[in-house]
N, C-alpha and C positions, 0 to 999 in steps of 0.2 A: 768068682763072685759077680764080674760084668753079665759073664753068659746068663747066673741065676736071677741076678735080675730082668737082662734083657728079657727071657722068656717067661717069666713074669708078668715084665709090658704086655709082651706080645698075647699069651693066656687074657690076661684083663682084655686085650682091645677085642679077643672075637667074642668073650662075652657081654660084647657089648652091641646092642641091635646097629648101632651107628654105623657097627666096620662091616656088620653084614650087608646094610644098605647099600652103604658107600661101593663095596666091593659089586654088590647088586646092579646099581645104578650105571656104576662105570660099564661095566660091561652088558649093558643093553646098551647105553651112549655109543661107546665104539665098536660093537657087533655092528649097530646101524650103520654108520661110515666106512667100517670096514666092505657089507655087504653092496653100499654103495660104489665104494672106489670098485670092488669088482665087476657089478654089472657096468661102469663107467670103461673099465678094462677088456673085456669080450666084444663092446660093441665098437670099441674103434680098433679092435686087434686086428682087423683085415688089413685097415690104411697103415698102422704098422710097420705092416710085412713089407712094404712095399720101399720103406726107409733104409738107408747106409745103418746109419746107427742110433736106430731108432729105442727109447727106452722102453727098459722089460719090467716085468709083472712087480719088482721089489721096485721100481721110482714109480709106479704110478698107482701103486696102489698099498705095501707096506709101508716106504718112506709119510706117505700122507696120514696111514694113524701113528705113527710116532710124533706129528704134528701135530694131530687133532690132543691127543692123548696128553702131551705138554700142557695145553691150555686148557683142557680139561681139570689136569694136577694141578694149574694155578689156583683152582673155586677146594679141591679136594684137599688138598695138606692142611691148609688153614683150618678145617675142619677136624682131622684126625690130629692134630697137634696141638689144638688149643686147651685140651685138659690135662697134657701132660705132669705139667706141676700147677697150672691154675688152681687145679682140683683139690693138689694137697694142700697149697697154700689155704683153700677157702673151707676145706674143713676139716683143718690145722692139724693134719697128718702129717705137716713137712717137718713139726718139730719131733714127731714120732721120728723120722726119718734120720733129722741130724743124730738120733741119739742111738742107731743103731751104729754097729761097729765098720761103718763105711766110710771113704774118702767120698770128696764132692766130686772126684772123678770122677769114681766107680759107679756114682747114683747119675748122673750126665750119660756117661756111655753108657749105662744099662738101660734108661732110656730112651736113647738117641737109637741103640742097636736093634731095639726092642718092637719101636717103630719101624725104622727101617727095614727090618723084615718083613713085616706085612705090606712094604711099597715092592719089594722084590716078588713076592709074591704074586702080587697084583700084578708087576712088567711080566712076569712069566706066561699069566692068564693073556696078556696081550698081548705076549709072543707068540703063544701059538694058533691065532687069528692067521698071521701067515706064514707060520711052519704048517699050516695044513693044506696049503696049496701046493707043496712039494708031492702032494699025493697025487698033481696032474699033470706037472710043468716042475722046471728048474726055477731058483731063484738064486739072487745075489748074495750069496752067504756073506763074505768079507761085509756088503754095504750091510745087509740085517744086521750082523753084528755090530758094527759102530753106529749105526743107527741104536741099539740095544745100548751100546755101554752110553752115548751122550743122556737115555732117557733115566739109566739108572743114578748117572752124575747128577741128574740135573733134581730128581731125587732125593738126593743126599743132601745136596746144598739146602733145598724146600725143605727140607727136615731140621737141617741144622737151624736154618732162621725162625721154623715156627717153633722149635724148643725154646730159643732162645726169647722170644714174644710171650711166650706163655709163661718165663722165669719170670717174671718183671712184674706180672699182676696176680689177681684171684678172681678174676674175669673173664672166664672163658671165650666169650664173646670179645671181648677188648683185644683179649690175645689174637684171636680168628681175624678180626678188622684187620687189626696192627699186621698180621702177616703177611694178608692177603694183599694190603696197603706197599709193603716194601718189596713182595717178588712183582707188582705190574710195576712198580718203579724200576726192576731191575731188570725187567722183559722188554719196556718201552727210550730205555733210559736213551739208546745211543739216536733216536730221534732226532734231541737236539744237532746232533752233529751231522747225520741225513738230511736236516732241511737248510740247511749250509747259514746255521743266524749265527753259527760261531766261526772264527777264523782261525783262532787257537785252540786247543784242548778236547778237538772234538775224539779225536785217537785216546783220549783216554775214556770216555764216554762210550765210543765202539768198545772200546776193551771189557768194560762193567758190566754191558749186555750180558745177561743169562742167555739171550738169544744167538747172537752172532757166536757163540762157540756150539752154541748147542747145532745151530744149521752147519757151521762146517761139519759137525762128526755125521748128520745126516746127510751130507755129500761122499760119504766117505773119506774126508779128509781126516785124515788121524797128525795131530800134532800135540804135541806135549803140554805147549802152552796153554791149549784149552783146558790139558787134562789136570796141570797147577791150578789154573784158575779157580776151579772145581772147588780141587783140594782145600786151596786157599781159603775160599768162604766157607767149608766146611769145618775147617781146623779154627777159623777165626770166630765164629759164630757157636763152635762148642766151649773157646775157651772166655766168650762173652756170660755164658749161661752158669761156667763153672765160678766165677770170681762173682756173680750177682747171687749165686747160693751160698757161699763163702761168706758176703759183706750180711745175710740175713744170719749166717750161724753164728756169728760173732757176737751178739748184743746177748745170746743163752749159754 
């Protein structure tokens, strides 16, 4: 039943001009950066050569749209998440919804999953930006791929909190702000503790960043705790979304 829904979601979202734009959009956005970082790459690839251990084609030119691409998904999830239940709620499908024979699970991960696969999607379409330079030269598989899996994490989580934004009202706009609002809080957060105004509690502040785990994965540093971290806002932000449709099915 998750799957029938999810694909459901996802059937609704391309009939919708939004995901076509969106999908449109993004990738003339980072085609251009992409095609940048490469002409930026050929013209210093002489002085290169000339390095010990000089960096190759995936740090100076994949690693940087996996960068650009992040903060791109900051302006874009808010957008593709903000009707998810806004929508029902405002024209009051959702009580259609309580009374079909589904858990408030199953209608959460249907779509939560439903979404998320049109974000997978998308990382694929911007993966193979530079899987196609394999056609001329080698790259760093191991770092693409952790560079791939922090951008899909990092996805998942922008997904879980703009579902959960969009539980809350019948505003799609409200919900899109409110989103948009909590992932630059979560992207800028460990700031405070970079500009040294705190003496305590800045390590927890590091830790919050969506940022600082998402750059270790595109270092290639693969640790677990980022990959909790992840989890964590994912599992916690699905089970925010699940108990706020729960406290609305109650009062029917």
């Amino acid at each position: 039943m998750i799957l029938t829904l999810a694909l459901h979601e996802l059937r609704r979202l391309f009939l919708s001009p939004l995901a076509w734009a969106t999908l449109a959009v993004t990738q003339l956005l980072l085609g251009y950066m992409f095609l940048t970082q490469v002409a930026y790459f050929a013209q210093i690839q002489s002085q290169l050569m000339g390095l010990p251990e000089a960096p190759g084609v995936t740090e100076i030119v994949a690693i940087p749209l996996f960068q650009n691409a992040a903060v791109v998904m900051l302006l874009i999830v808010p957008l593709m998440t903000m009707r998810l239940i806004a929508d029902e709620r405002r024209s009051r499908t959702l009580t259609l919804l309580f009374s079909a024979p589904l858990s408030m699970t199953e209608i959460v991960l249907g779509k939560y999953l439903g979404t998320l696969i049109f974000f997978v999607i998308m990382t694929i379409l911007i993966a193979l930006m530079p899987l196609s330079l394999l056609a001329g030269g080698s790259l760093d598989l191991g770092l693409l791929a952790a560079g791939l899996l922090g951008l899909c994490l990092l996805l998942a989580s922008f997904t879980a909190i703009g579902l959960f934004f969009s539980s809350l009202t019948q505003q799609a706009t409200v919900a899109a702000i409110s989103t948009f609002g909590i992932l630059l809080l979560l992207w800028i957060i460990d700031w405070v503790g970079s500009s040294g105004v705190l003496n305590q509690g800045s390590e927890l502040f590091t830790y919050l960043s969506l940022l600082r785990h998402y750059q270790a994965l595109l270092e290639g540093q693969f640790n677990s705790s980022d990959i909790v971290y992840y989890l964590l806002i994912v599992v916690a932000f699905l089970a925010f979304s699940i108990r706020r449709l729960d406290a609305d099915r109650l009062p029917h």
